[in-house]
C-alpha positions as CSV (number, residue, x, y, z in Angstrom):
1,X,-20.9,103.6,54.5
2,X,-19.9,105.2,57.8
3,X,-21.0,108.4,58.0
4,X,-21.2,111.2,61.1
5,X,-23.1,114.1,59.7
6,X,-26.2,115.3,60.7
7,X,-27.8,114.3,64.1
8,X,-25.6,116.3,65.2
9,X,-23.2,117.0,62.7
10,X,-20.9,119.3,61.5
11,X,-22.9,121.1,58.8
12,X,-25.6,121.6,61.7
13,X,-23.3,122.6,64.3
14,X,-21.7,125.3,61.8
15,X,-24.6,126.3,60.1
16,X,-26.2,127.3,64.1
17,X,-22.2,128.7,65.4
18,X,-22.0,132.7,65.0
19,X,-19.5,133.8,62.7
20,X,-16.1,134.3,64.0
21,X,-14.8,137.9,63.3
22,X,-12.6,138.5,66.3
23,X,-9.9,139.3,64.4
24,X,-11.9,141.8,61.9
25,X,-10.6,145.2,63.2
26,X,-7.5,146.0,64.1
27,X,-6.1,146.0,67.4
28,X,-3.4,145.9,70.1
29,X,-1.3,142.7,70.1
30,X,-2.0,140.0,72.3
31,X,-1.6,136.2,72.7
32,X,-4.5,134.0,71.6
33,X,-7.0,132.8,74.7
34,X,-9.5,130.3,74.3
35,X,-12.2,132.2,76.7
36,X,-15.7,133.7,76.0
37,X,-14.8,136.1,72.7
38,X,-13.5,132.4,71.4
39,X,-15.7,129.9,72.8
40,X,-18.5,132.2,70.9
41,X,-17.2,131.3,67.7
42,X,-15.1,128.5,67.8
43,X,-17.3,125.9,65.4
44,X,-17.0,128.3,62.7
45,X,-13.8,129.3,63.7
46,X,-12.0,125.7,63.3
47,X,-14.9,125.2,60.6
48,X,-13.1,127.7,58.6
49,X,-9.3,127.1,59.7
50,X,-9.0,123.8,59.7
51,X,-8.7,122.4,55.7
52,X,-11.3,119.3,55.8
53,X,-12.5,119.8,59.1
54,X,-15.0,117.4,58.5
55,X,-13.4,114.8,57.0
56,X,-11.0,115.1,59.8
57,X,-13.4,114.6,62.0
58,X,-14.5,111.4,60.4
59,X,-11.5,109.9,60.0
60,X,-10.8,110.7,64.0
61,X,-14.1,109.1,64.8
62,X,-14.2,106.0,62.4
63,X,-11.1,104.9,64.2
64,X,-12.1,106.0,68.0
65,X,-15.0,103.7,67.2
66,X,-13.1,100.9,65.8
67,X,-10.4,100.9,69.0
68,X,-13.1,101.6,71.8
69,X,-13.4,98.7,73.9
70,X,-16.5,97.7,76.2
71,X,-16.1,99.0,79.6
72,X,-12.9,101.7,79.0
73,X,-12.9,105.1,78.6
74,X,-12.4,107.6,76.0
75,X,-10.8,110.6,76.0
76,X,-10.7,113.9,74.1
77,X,-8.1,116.2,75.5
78,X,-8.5,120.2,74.6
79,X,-12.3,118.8,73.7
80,X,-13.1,122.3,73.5
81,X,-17.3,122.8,72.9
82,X,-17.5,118.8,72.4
83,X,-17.6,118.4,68.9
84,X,-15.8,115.0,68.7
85,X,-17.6,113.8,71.7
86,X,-20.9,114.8,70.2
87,X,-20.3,112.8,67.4
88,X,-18.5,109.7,68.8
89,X,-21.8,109.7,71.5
90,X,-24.4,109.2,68.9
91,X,-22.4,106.4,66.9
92,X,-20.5,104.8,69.9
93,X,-23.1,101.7,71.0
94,X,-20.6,100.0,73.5
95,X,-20.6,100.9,77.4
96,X,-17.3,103.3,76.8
97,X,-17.3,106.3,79.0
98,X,-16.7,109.7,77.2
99,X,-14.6,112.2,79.1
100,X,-13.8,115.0,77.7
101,X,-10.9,117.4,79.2
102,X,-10.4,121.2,78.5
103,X,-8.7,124.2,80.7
104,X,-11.4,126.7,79.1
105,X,-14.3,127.2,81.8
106,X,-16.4,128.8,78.2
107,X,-15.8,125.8,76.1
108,X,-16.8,123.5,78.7
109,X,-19.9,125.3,78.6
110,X,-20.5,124.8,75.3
111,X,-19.5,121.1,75.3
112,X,-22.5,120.8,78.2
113,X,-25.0,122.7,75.7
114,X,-24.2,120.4,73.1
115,X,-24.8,117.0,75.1
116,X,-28.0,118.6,76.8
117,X,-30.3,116.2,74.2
118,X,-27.8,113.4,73.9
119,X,-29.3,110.1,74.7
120,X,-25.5,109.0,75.6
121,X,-25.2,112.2,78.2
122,X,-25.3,110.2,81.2
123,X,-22.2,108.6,79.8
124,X,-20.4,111.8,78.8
125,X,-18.2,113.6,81.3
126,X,-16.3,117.0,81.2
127,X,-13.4,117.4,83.4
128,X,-11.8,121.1,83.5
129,X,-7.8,120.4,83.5
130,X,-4.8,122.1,82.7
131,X,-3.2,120.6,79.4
132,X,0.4,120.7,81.0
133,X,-0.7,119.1,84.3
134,X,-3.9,116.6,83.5
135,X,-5.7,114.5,86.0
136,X,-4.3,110.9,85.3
137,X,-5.3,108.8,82.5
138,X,-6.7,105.2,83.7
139,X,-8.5,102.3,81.5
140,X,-8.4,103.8,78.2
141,X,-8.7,102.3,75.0
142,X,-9.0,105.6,73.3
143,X,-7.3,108.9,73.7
144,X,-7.8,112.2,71.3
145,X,-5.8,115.0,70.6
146,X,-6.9,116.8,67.9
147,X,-5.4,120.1,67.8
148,X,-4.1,120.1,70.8
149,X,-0.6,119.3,71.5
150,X,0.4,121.9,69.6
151,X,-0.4,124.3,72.3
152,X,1.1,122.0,75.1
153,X,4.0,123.6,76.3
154,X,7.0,121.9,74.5
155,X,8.9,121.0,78.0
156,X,5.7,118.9,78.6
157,X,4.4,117.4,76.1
158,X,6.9,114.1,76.5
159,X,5.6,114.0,80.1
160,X,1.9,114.3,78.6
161,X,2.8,111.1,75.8
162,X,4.1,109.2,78.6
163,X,1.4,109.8,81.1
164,X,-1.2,109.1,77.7
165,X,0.6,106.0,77.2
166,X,0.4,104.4,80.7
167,X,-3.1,104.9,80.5
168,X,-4.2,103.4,77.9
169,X,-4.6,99.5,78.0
170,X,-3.0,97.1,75.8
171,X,-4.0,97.8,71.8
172,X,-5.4,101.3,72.9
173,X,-4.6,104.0,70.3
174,X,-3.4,108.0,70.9
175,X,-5.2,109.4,67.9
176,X,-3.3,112.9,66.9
177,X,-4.1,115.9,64.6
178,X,-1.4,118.7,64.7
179,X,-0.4,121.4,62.4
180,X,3.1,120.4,61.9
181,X,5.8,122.0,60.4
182,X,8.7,120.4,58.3
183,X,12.5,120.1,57.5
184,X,12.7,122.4,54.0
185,X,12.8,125.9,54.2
186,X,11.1,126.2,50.7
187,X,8.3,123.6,51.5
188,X,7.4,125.5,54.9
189,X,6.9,128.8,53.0
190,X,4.9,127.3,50.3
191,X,2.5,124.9,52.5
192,X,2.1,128.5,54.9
193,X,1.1,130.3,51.7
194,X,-1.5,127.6,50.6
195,X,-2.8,127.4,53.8
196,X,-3.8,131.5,54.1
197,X,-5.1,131.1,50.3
198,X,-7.3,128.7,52.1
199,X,-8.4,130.9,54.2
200,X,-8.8,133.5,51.7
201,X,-11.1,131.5,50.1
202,X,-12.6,130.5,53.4
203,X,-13.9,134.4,53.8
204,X,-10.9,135.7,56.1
205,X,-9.2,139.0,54.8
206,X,-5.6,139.9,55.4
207,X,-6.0,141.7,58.4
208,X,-7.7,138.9,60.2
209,X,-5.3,135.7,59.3
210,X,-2.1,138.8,60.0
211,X,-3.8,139.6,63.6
212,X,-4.7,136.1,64.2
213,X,-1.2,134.6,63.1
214,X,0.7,137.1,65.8
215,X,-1.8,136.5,68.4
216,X,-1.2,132.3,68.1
217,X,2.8,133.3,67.5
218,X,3.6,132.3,71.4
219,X,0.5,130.2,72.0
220,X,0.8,127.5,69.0
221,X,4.2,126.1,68.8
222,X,4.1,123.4,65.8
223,X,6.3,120.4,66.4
224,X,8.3,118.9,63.0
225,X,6.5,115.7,61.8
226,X,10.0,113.7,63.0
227,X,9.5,115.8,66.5
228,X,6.0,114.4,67.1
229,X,7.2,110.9,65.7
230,X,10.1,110.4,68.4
231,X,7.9,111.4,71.8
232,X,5.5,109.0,70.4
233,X,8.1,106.1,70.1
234,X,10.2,107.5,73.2
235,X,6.9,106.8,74.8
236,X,6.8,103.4,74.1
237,X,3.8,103.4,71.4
238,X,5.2,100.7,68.7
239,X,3.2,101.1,65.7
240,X,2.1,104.2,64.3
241,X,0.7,105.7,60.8
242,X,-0.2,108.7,59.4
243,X,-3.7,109.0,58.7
244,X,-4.3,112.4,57.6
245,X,-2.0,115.1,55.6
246,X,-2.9,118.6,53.8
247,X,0.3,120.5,53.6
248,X,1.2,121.6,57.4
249,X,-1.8,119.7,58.8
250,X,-1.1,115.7,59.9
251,X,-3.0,113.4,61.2
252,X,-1.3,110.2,63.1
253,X,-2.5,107.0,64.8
254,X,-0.3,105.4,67.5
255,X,-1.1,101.7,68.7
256,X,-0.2,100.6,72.3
């Protein structure tokens, strides 16, 4: 059975990550940065956000392995402290470079602490890029974006399809997670009302997912499922399946 916890792992990675209570006191409004304060606690942070995290994660990785091709690259844009990588370097056995793009000097750090022991490292590179204006994408047979469209400005993130599509090669796949939202009124309210009783339940109080929800109000601007559906076929992807859903969260798989 495939299998990607432990060595590293998620259950390692969050047991070791330092509980994120950023949003714990009150205080002034601001927008949501993804700098130290964050890069501190992100694993438990998207540990404890993100409904089946892990499983996610899995799911992302079983199919990066099965559509990574000897001699291409992968990439995992918004990689943030690595996790993905991490875990696609111990179970990747082909010669497929890992890059891994983020615009957060902190994260990047982290992503380097995490590959430190990696036997894979000196096939792992971390490019620091901005999201609305990446290097270009050349010979890849994999591209990620797992949680990170989302905070793409929306006059870009055609552009950033497009550019994804030209460079991957033939049969390449975009694999994307996004917290989506969706046509019915009554459906929105009810999948954003399961979602904080998951995070309830996950240990956050009021005060922390109310502070947190304004703070990501101008930052995280979910797409409808039909939204992210149309740049992906506007692109010129032709196939493409949903892979993933809980509530507002989807997972998709686009074949080039």
């Amino acid at each position: 059975m495939f299998r990607i916890i432990n060595n590293p792992g998620l259950e390692n990675q969050a047991e070791s990550a330092i509980t994120d209570r950023n949003f714990a006191i009150p205080q002034p409004a601001h927008d949501f940065k993804f700098g130290a304060e964050t890069a501190s606690v992100f694993d438990d942070m998207v540990n404890r956000s993100v409904p089946y995290y892990e499983e996610i994660q899995r799911m992302v990785c079983e199919l990066a392995v099965s559509f990574a091709a000897h001699g291409t690259n992968l990439y995992d844009i918004g990689c943030a402290t690595g996790t993905t990588l991490s875990l696609l370097g111990n179970l990747l056995d082909k010669d497929v470079q890992l890059i891994g793009m983020d615009n957060s000097d902190e994260m990047l750090e982290k992503a380097t602490h995490k590959f430190r022991n990696l036997p894979c490292k000196d096939r792992m590179k971390l490019v620091n890029a901005n999201l609305n204006d990446l290097p270009k994408i050349e010979n890849g047979s994999v591209v990620i974006l797992l949680l990170t469209l989302q905070f793409v400005r929306p006059l870009n993130r055609g552009k950033l399809i497009k550019e994804i599509f030209n460079g991957l090669n033939t049969n390449g796949c975009l694999i994307l997670v996004e917290k989506v939202t969706g046509s019915c009124t009554l459906l929105n309210r009810l999948f954003i009302e399961y979602y904080y009783n998951y995070k309830r339940h996950m240990g956050y109080s009021d005060l922390e997912i109310s502070q947190k929800r304004e703070a990501l109000e101008n930052v995280l601007i979910p797409y409808h499922q039909e939204e992210n559906r149309k740049l992906i076929l506007e692109s010129g992807f032709t196939h493409i399946e949903e892979f993933f859903r809980w509530y507002n969260f989807s997972g998709i798989v686009a074949i080039k």
